[in-house]
C-alpha positions in Angstrom: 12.6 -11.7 -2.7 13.9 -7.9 -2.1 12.9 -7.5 -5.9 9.6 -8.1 -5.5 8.8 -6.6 -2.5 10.3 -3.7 -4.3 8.6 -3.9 -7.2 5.4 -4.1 -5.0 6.1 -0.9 -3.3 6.7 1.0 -6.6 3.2 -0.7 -7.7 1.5 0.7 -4.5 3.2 3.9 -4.7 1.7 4.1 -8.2 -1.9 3.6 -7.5 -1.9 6.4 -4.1 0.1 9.1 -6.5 -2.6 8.3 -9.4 -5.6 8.8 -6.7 -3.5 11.6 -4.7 -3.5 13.1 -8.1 -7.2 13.1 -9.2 -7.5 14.7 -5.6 -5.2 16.9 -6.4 -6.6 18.0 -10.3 -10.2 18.3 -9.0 -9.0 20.6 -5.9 -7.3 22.4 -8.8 -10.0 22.4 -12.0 -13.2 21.6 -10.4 -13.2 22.9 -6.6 -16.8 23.9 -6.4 -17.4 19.8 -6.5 -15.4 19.8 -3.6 -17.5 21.6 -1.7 -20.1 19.2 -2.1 -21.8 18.5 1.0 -22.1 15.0 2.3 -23.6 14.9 5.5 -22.0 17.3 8.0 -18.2 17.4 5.7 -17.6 18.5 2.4 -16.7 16.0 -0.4 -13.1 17.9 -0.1 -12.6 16.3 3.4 -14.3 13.0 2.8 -11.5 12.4 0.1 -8.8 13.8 2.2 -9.5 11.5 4.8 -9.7 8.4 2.6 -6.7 9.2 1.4 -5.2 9.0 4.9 -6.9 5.4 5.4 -5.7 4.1 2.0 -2.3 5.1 3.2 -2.3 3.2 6.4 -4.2 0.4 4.7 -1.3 0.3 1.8 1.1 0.6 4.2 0.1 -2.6 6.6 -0.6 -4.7 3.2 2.8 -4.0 2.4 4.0 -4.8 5.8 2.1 -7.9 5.8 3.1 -9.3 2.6 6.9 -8.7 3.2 7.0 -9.6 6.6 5.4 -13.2 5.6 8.0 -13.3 2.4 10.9 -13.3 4.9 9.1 -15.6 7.0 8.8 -18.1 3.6 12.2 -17.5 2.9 13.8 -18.1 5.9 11.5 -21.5 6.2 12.8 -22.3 3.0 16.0 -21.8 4.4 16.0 -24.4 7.2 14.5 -27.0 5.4 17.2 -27.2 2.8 19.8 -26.7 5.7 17.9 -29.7 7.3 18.0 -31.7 4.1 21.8 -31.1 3.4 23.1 -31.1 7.1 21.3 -32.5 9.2 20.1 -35.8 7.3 23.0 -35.7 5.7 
């Protein structure tokens, strides 16, 4: 189960650097888009801050997900232990 919860991880890691990195590369080669307004913030904070939500969103998805694997697996666990021990 460790190996897919790890794999998981590497895939979530993937898709915040990909988005950190268009954040990143328009900063860098297109900055006067960033100072787009919308509403009372630029475009440059808008996207900073929703980077900072998809990170706590990844984050508790992630924490969800393996928290409820070891839960499966440790279910898993005590019904073959009931099978082979306790019904014998």
């Amino acid at each position: 189960m460790e190996n897919k919860n790890s794999r998981l991880g590497a895939y979530m890691f993937l898709i915040y650097t990909l988005i950190y990195t268009g954040f990143i590369l328009t900063n860098i080669l297109a900055n006067k888009l960033m100072q787009t307004k919308l509403g009372s913030f630029n475009l440059a904070i808008v996207y900073g801050f929703g980077l900072i939500i998809l990170a706590v969103l990844l984050a508790s998805f992630y924490n969800h997900i393996c928290s409820n694997s070891e839960k499966l697996t440790e279910e898993k666990w005590l019904d073959q232990f009931s099978i082979y021990y306790l019904r014998g």
